[in-house]
C-alpha positions as CSV (number, residue, x, y, z in Angstrom):
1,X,116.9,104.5,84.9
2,X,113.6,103.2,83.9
3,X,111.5,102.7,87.4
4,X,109.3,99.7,87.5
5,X,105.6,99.1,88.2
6,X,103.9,96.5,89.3
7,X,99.9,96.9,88.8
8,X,98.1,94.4,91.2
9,X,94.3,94.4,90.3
10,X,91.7,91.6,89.3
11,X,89.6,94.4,87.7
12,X,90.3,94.0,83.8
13,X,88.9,97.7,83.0
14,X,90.9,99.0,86.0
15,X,94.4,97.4,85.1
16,X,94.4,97.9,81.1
17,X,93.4,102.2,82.1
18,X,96.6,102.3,85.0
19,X,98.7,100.2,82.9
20,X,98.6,102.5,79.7
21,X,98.7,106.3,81.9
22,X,101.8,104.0,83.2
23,X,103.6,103.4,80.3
24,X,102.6,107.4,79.0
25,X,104.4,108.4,82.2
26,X,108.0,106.7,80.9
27,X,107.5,103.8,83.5
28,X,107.9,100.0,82.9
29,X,104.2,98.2,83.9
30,X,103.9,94.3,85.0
31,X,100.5,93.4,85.9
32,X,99.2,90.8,88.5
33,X,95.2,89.4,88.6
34,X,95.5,87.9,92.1
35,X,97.8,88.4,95.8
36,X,99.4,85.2,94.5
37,X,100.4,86.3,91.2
38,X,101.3,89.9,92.8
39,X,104.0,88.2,95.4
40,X,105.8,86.2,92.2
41,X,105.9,89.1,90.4
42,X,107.2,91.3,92.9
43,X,110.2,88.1,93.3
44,X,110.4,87.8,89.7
45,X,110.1,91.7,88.2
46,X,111.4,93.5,91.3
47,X,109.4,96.5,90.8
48,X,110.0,100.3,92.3
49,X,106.7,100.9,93.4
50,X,103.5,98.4,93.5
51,X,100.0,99.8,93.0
52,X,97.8,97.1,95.1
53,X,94.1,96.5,95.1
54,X,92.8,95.5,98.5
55,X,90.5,93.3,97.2
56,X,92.2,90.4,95.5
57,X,91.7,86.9,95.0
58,X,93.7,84.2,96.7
59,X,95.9,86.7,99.1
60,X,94.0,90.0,99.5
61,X,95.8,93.7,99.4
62,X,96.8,94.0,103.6
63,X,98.6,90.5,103.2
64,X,100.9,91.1,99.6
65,X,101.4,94.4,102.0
66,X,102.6,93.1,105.5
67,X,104.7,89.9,103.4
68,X,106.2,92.9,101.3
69,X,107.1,94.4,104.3
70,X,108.1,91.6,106.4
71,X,110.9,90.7,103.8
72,X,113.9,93.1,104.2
73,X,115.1,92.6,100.3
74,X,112.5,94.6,99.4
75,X,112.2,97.5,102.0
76,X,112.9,99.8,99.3
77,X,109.2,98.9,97.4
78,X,107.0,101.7,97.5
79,X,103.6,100.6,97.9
80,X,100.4,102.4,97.4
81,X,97.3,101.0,98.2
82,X,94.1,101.1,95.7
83,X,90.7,100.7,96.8
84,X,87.2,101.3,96.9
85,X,87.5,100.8,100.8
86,X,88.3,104.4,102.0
87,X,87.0,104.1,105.8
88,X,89.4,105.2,107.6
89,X,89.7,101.6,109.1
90,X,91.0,100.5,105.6
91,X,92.9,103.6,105.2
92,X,95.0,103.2,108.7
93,X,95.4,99.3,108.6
94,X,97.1,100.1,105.4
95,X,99.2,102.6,106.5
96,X,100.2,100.5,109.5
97,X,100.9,97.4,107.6
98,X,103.6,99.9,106.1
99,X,101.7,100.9,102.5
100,X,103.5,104.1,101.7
101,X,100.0,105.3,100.5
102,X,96.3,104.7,100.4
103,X,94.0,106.3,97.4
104,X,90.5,105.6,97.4
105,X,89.0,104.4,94.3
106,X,86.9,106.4,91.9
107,X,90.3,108.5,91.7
108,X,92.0,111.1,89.3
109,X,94.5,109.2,87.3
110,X,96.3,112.7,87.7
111,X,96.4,112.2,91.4
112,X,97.8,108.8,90.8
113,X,100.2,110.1,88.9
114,X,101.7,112.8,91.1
115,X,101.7,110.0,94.2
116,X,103.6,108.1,92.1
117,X,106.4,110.5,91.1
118,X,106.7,111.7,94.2
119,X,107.4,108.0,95.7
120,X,109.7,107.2,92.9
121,X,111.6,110.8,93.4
122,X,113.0,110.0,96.5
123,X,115.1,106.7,95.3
Protein backbone atom coordinates (compact mmCIF):
# COMPACT_ATOMS: atom_id res chain seq x y z
CA UNK A 1 0.00 0.00 0.00
CA UNK A 2 0.92 3.36 -1.24
CA UNK A 3 1.07 5.81 1.99
CA UNK A 4 -0.19 9.26 1.46
CA UNK A 5 1.29 12.70 1.96
CA UNK A 6 -0.16 15.72 2.55
CA UNK A 7 2.46 18.82 2.00
CA UNK A 8 1.02 21.90 3.87
CA UNK A 9 3.22 24.96 2.87
CA UNK A 10 2.53 28.53 1.33
CA UNK A 11 6.20 28.59 0.18
CA UNK A 12 6.04 27.75 -3.68
CA UNK A 13 9.97 26.79 -3.81
CA UNK A 14 9.54 24.83 -0.61
CA UNK A 15 6.41 22.64 -1.71
CA UNK A 16 7.43 21.87 -5.51
CA UNK A 17 11.31 20.53 -3.69
CA UNK A 18 9.33 18.18 -0.79
CA UNK A 19 6.68 17.30 -3.22
CA UNK A 20 9.17 15.77 -5.86
CA UNK A 21 11.87 13.92 -3.03
CA UNK A 22 8.12 12.73 -2.05
CA UNK A 23 7.05 11.15 -4.99
CA UNK A 24 11.08 9.68 -5.60
CA UNK A 25 10.40 8.04 -2.16
CA UNK A 26 7.25 5.84 -3.66
CA UNK A 27 4.75 8.13 -1.68
CA UNK A 28 1.51 9.70 -2.97
CA UNK A 29 1.86 13.87 -2.46
CA UNK A 30 -1.32 16.34 -2.16
CA UNK A 31 -0.35 19.82 -1.47
CA UNK A 32 -2.08 22.57 0.51
CA UNK A 33 -1.14 26.67 0.29
CA UNK A 34 -2.99 27.64 3.39
CA UNK A 35 -4.41 25.87 7.19
CA UNK A 36 -7.72 26.11 5.35
CA UNK A 37 -6.90 24.29 2.36
CA UNK A 38 -4.69 21.85 4.65
CA UNK A 39 -7.88 20.78 6.96
CA UNK A 40 -10.08 19.91 3.50
CA UNK A 41 -7.50 18.09 2.27
CA UNK A 42 -6.78 16.12 5.12
CA UNK A 43 -11.07 15.35 5.06
CA UNK A 44 -10.93 14.92 1.42
CA UNK A 45 -7.35 12.90 0.65
CA UNK A 46 -7.00 11.25 4.09
CA UNK A 47 -3.33 11.30 4.14
CA UNK A 48 -0.79 8.95 6.32
CA UNK A 49 1.36 11.49 7.40
CA UNK A 50 1.09 15.52 7.04
CA UNK A 51 4.16 17.66 6.68
CA UNK A 52 2.83 21.19 8.21
CA UNK A 53 4.41 24.59 7.94
CA UNK A 54 3.75 26.66 11.13
CA UNK A 55 3.45 29.58 9.31
CA UNK A 56 0.39 29.50 7.17
CA UNK A 57 -2.23 31.76 6.03
CA UNK A 58 -5.80 31.68 7.23
CA UNK A 59 -5.27 28.82 10.10
CA UNK A 60 -1.53 28.70 11.03
CA UNK A 61 0.52 25.22 11.75
CA UNK A 62 -0.40 24.79 15.94
CA UNK A 63 -4.16 25.05 14.87
CA UNK A 64 -4.41 22.35 11.57
CA UNK A 65 -2.28 20.48 14.51
CA UNK A 66 -4.59 20.61 17.78
CA UNK A 67 -8.06 20.27 15.16
CA UNK A 68 -6.09 17.10 13.66
CA UNK A 69 -5.81 15.98 16.97
CA UNK A 70 -8.98 16.96 18.51
CA UNK A 71 -10.86 14.73 15.82
CA UNK A 72 -10.61 10.97 16.72
CA UNK A 73 -11.03 9.75 12.89
CA UNK A 74 -7.88 10.77 12.29
CA UNK A 75 -5.73 9.82 15.39
CA UNK A 76 -3.77 7.59 13.15
CA UNK A 77 -2.23 11.01 11.06
CA UNK A 78 1.26 11.33 11.59
CA UNK A 79 2.18 14.80 11.74
CA UNK A 80 5.51 16.49 11.53
CA UNK A 81 5.88 19.94 11.97
CA UNK A 82 8.09 22.25 9.39
CA UNK A 83 9.48 25.44 10.38
CA UNK A 84 11.86 28.03 10.45
CA UNK A 85 10.67 28.59 14.26
CA UNK A 86 13.05 26.08 16.10
CA UNK A 87 12.95 27.88 19.77
CA UNK A 88 12.32 25.45 21.83
CA UNK A 89 8.94 27.34 22.59
CA UNK A 90 7.82 26.33 18.97
CA UNK A 91 9.40 23.04 19.21
CA UNK A 92 7.46 21.93 22.62
CA UNK A 93 4.02 23.67 21.80
CA UNK A 94 4.24 21.49 18.84
CA UNK A 95 4.94 18.51 20.40
CA UNK A 96 2.20 19.18 23.04
CA UNK A 97 -0.46 19.97 20.56
CA UNK A 98 0.38 16.19 19.69
CA UNK A 99 2.73 16.81 16.23
CA UNK A 100 4.57 13.55 16.13
CA UNK A 101 7.62 15.59 15.09
CA UNK A 102 9.13 19.07 14.74
CA UNK A 103 12.21 19.74 12.15
CA UNK A 104 13.51 23.06 11.90
CA UNK A 105 13.80 24.61 8.54
CA UNK A 106 16.96 24.93 6.58
CA UNK A 107 16.86 21.01 6.87
CA UNK A 108 18.49 17.88 4.97
CA UNK A 109 15.74 16.56 2.76
CA UNK A 110 17.61 13.21 3.80
CA UNK A 111 16.63 13.83 7.37
CA UNK A 112 13.15 14.43 6.23
CA UNK A 113 13.16 11.44 4.60
CA UNK A 114 14.30 9.06 7.33
CA UNK A 115 11.50 10.88 9.83
CA UNK A 116 9.18 10.07 7.43
CA UNK A 117 9.81 6.40 6.99
CA UNK A 118 10.19 5.86 10.26
CA UNK A 119 6.49 7.42 11.12
CA UNK A 120 4.99 5.58 8.28
CA UNK A 121 6.88 2.17 9.46
CA UNK A 122 4.99 1.73 12.37
CA UNK A 123 1.32 1.58 10.59
Amino acid sequence: MTHKILIADDEPNIVISIEFLMQQSGYEVATARDGADAMQKIASFQPDLVLLDIMLPKLNGFEVCQRVRENNQWDRIKIVMLSAKGREIEVSKGIALGADAYITKPFSTKDLIVQVQRLLQDE
